[in-house]
C-alpha positions as CSV (number, residue, x, y, z in Angstrom):
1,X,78.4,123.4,116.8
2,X,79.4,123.8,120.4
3,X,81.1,127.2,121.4
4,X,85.0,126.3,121.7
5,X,84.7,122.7,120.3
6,X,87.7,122.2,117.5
7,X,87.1,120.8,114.2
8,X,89.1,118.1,113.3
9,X,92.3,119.5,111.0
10,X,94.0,117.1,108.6
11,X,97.8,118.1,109.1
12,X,100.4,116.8,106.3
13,X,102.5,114.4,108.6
14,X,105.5,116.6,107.3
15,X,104.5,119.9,108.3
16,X,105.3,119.0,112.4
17,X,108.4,117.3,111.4
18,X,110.1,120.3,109.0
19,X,109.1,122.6,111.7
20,X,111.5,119.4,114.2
21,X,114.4,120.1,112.4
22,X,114.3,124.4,111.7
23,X,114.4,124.8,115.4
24,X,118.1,124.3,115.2
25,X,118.2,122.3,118.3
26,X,120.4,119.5,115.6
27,X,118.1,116.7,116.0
28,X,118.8,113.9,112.3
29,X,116.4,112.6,110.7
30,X,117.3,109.7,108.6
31,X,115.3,108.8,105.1
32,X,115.6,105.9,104.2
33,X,114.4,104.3,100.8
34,X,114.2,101.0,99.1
35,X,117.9,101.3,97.9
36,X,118.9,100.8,101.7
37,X,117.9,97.6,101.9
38,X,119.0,96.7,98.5
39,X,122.6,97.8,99.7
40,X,122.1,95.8,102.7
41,X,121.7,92.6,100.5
42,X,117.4,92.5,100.9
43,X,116.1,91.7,97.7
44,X,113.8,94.0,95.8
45,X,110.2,93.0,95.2
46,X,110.9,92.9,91.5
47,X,113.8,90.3,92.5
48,X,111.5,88.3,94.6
49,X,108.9,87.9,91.8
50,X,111.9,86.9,89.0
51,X,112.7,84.2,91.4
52,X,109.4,83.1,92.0
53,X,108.6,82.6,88.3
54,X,111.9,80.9,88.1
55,X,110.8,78.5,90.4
56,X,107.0,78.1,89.2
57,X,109.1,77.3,85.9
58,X,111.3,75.3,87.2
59,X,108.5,72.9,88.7
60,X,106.5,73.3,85.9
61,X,109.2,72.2,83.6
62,X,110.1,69.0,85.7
63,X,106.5,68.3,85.6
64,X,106.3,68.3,81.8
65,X,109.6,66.0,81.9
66,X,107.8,63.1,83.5
């Protein structure tokens, strides 16, 4: 190893931004989680897959009626 070459540090992507917001300069961070979009009217990926097996069932069921 070279004299004054670094070795690569892995650095929790949280750590530089805790240390961000206890400098008290009031900089916001906003979190946001699924429930945002939820709110916002986005359906869940648990919603999306009901309605896709609604609509493979539906299909399918029209199929079988033929």
């Amino acid at each position: 190893m070279e004299v004054g070459s670094a070795m690569p540090v892995n650095i929790n992507p949280i750590f530089p931004l805790s240390y961000n917001l206890a400098d008290g300069k009031k900089k916001y961070v906003l979190f946001c989680g699924a429930g945002v979009s939820k709110d916002a009217g986005i359906p869940t990926g648990w919603e999306i897959l009901l309605e896709t097996v609604r609509h493979i069932r539906t299909q399918k069921e029209g199929e079988n009626k033929e």
